[in-house]
C-alpha positions in Angstrom: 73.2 15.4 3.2 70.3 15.9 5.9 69.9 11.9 5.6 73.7 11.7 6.4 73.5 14.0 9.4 70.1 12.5 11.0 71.8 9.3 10.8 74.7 10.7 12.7 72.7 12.2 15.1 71.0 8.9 15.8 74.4 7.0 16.2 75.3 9.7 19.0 72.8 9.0 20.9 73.3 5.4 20.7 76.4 5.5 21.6 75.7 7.5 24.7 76.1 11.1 23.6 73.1 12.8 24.1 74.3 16.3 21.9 71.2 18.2 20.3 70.8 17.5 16.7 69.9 21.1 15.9 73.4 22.6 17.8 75.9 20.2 14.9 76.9 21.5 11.8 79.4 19.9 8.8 81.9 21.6 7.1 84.9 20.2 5.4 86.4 22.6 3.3 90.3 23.6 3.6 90.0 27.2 3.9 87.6 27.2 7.0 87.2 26.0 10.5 86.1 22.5 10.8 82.7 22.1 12.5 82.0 21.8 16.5 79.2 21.1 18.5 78.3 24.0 20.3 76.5 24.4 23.8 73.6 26.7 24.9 73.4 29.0 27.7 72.5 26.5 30.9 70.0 27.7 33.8 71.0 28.1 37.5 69.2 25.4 38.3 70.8 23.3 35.5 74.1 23.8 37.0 73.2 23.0 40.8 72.9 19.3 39.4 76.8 19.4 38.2 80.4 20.1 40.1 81.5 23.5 40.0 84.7 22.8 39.2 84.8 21.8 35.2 86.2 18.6 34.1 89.1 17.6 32.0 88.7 15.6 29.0 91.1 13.0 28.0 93.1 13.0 25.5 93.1 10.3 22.5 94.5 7.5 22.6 98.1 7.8 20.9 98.8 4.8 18.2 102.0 2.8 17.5 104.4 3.9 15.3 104.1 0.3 13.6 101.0 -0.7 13.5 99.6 -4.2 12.2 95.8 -5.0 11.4 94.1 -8.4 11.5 91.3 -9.4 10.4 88.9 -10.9 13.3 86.1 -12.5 12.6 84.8 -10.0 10.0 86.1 -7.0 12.3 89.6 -5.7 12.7 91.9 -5.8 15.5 94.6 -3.2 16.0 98.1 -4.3 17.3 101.8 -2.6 17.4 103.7 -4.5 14.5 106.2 -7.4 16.3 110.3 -6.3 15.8 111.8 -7.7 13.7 113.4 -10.8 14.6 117.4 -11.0 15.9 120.2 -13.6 15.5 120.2 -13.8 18.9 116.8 -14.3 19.8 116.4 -17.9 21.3 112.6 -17.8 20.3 110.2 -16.4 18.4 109.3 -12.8 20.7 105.3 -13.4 21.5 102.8 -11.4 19.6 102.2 -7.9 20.8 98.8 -7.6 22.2 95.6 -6.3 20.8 95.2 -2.3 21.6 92.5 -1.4 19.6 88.8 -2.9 18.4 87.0 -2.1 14.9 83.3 -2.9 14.6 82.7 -3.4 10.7 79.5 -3.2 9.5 78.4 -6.9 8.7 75.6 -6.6 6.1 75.4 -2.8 4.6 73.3 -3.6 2.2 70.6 -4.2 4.8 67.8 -1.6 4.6 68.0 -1.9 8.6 71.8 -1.4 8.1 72.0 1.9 5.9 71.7 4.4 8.9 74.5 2.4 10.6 78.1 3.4 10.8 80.0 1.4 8.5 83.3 1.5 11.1 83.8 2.0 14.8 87.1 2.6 16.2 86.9 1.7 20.2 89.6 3.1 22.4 90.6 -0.6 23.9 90.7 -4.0 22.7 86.8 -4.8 22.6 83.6 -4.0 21.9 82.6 -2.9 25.3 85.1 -0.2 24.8 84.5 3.3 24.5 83.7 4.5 20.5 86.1 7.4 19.6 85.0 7.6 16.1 83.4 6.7 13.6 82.7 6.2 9.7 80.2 6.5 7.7 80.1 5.9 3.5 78.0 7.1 1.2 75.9 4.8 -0.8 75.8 7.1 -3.8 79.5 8.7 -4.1 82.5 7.8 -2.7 82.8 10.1 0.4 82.8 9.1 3.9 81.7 11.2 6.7 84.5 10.6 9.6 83.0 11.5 12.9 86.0 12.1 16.0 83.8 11.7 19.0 84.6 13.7 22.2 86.4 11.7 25.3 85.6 11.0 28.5 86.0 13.6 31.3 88.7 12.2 33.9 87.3 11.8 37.4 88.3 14.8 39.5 89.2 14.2 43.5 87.0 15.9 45.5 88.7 18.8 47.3 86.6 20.5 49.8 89.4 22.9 50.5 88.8 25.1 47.4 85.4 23.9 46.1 83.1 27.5 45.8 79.6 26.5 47.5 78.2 30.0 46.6 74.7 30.2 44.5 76.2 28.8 40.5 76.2 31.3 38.2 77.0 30.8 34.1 80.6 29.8 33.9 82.8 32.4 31.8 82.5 31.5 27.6 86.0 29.9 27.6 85.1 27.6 31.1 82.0 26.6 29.0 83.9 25.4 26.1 86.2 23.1 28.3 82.1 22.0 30.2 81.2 20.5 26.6 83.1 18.2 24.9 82.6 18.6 21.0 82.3 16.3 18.0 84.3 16.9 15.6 84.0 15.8 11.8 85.6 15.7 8.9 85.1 14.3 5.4 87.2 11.4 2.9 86.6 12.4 -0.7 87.8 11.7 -3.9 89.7 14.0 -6.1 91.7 13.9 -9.3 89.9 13.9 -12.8 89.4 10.8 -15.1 93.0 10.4 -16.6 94.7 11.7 -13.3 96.0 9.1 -10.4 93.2 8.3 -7.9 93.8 10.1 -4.6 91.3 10.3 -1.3 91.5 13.6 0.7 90.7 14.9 4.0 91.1 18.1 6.4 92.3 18.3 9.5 92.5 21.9 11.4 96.3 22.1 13.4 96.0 22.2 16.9 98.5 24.8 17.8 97.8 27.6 15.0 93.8 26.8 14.2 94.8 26.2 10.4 93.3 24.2 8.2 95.8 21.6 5.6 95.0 18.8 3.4 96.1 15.4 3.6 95.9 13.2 0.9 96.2 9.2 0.1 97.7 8.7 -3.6 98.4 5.1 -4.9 102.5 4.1 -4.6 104.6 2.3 -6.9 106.8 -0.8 -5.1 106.9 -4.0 -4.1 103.1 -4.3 -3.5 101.6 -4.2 -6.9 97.8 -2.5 -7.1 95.2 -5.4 -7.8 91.5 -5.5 -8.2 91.0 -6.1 -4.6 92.1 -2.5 -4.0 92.7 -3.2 -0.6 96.1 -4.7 -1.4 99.0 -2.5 -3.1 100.7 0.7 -1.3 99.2 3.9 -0.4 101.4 6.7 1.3 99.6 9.9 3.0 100.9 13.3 1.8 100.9 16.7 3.3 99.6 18.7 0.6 101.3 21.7 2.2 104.7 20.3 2.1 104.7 17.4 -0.2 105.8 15.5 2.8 105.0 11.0 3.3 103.3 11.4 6.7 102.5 7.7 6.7 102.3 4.5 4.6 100.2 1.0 4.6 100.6 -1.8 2.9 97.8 -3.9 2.4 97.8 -7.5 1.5 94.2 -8.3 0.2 92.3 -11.1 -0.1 94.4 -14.4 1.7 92.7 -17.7 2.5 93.8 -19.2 6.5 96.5 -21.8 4.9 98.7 -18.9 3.2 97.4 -16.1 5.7 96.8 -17.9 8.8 97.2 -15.2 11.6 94.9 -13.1 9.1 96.9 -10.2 8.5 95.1 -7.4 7.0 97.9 -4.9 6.1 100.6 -3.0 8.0 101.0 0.9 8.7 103.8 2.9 10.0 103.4 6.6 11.1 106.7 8.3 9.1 108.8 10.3 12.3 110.3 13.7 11.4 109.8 17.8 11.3 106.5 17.4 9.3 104.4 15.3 11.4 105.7 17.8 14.6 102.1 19.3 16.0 99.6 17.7 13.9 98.2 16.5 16.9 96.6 13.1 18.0 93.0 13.9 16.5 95.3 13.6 13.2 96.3 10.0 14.0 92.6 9.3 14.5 91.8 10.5 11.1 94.9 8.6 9.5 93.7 5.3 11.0 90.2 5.9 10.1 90.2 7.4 6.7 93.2 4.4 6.1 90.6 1.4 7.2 87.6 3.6 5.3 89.7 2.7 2.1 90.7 -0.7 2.7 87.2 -1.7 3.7 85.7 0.3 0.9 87.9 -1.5 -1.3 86.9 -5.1 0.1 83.6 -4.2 -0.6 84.1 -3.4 -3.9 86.0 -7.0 -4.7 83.4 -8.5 -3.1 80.7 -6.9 -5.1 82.8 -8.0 -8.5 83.3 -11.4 -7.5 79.7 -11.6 -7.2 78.7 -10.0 -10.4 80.7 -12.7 -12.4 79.7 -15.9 -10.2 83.1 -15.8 -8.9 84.4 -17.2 -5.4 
């Protein structure tokens, strides 16, 4: 586990959060409070160099209902699914546009590669766009460490008017919560015993109440049939609490350009209705991720099967 979490800590900096590695924790477990960065006490002098007035962090991006994947060049592109077509239409309705970029790690078996995230999700269309999580898989097991990374503070208007120009002093603990944006991170594991359905789990704490609830992704029956590739077939998401369908993908595995030519990956639809009310948009960070963690775990795995039998 310390390998896991240096190799986190090293990807934070990277990607331009500069959070000490001895303030993170990790916990995953249902019955407790999922695990935050947490400040230290700042000097006067430390505070002279920042605005008085705390900034506000963004919220996360929120996702499309419908949402399509596609596969891009080994990464994956992110794009509201088109409507479906009407008698009326006089032509085809253009593509919807790109909204979100995933970096896919190229070559993880790499020694230079095994410290890297194996997925980043950026909050626009390309690489250049901010990372607001990402996933890491362990080599060994099947977990993967799902990292949500804080957003960026909006820029504040100056206002003269009501600024305090009075020697700083340490901000009140609840204004020093809102001065720090946190990681946040959570964990996709495995559970169900050897002649029980597979199912992948994960955690995610309610925004409104603090509570912890399960989520978990179990295998469907339908008109997408399970193969090998294990990124193909259904998979639903189901709130252990309730027993409620959350969300669904369908994947469509492993197509060459002549049957597959716009390179559709799979499709996912966010399920509307009293059980989804306040889970909160970190939640639709963690279905996309833990979703794409599967799909590309499962590629993987084909890949690595194809290879052990000589197989194209």
């Amino acid at each position: 586990m310390h390998r896991f979490t240096n190799s986190r800590s090293k990807w934070m900096d990277v990607l331009g959060f500069d959070q000490p590695v001895e303030e993170r924790g990790y916990r995953s477990s249902p019955g407790t409070s999922p695990t935050y960065s947490s400040g230290e006490q700042e000097s006067a002098y430390e505070f002279v160099r920042y605005p008085l007035r705390s900034p506000t962090y963004m919220n996360y991006p929120r996702f499309p209902r419908d949402v399509t994947f596609f596969r891009s060049r080994g990464d994956i592109l992110l794009s509201p699914s088109s409507p479906a077509p009407s008698p009326n239409d006089l032509k085809p309705l253009p593509a919807p546009p790109h909204l979100f970029y995933i970096t896919v790690q190229k070559d993880p078996s790499s020694q230079i590669s095994t410290a890297r995230p194996d997925l980043l999700l950026h909050s626009g269309p390309s690489k250049a766009s901010t990372v607001i999580s990402f996933a890491k898989f362990h080599s060994v097991t099947q977990m993967t460490d799902i990292t949500l990374c804080p957003t960026p503070p909006r820029s504040a208007s100056a206002n003269f008017s009501t600024t305090n120009f009075s020697f700083p002093r340490s901000p009140p603990p609840q204004e020093k919560q809102r001065l720090h944006p946190k990681f946040k991170f959570e964990q996709l594991a495995p559970t169900g015993g050897i002649f029980s359905a597979e199912k992948y789990e994960f955690c995610h704490t309610l925004p409104w109440n603090n509570v912890r609830e399960r989520f978990e992704w179990r295998h469907t029956s339908g008109p997408f049939v399970r193969t090998m590739d294990r990124d193909s077939g259904g998979l639903k998401l189901i709130r252990v609490s309730t027993g409620d369908v959350i969300a669904v993908y369908a994947g469509l595995g492993q197509s060459s350009r002549a049957s597959n030519p716009s390179r559709v990956l799979g499709m996912f639809r966010f399920l509307r209705g009293d059980s989804t009310v306040g889970l909160g948009e970190e939640f639709e960070v963690l279905a996309i991720m833990s979703i794409l963690s599967l799909v590309e775990r499962g590629r993987r795995v084909a890949k690595a099967h194809k290879q052990a039998f000589g197989l194209k």
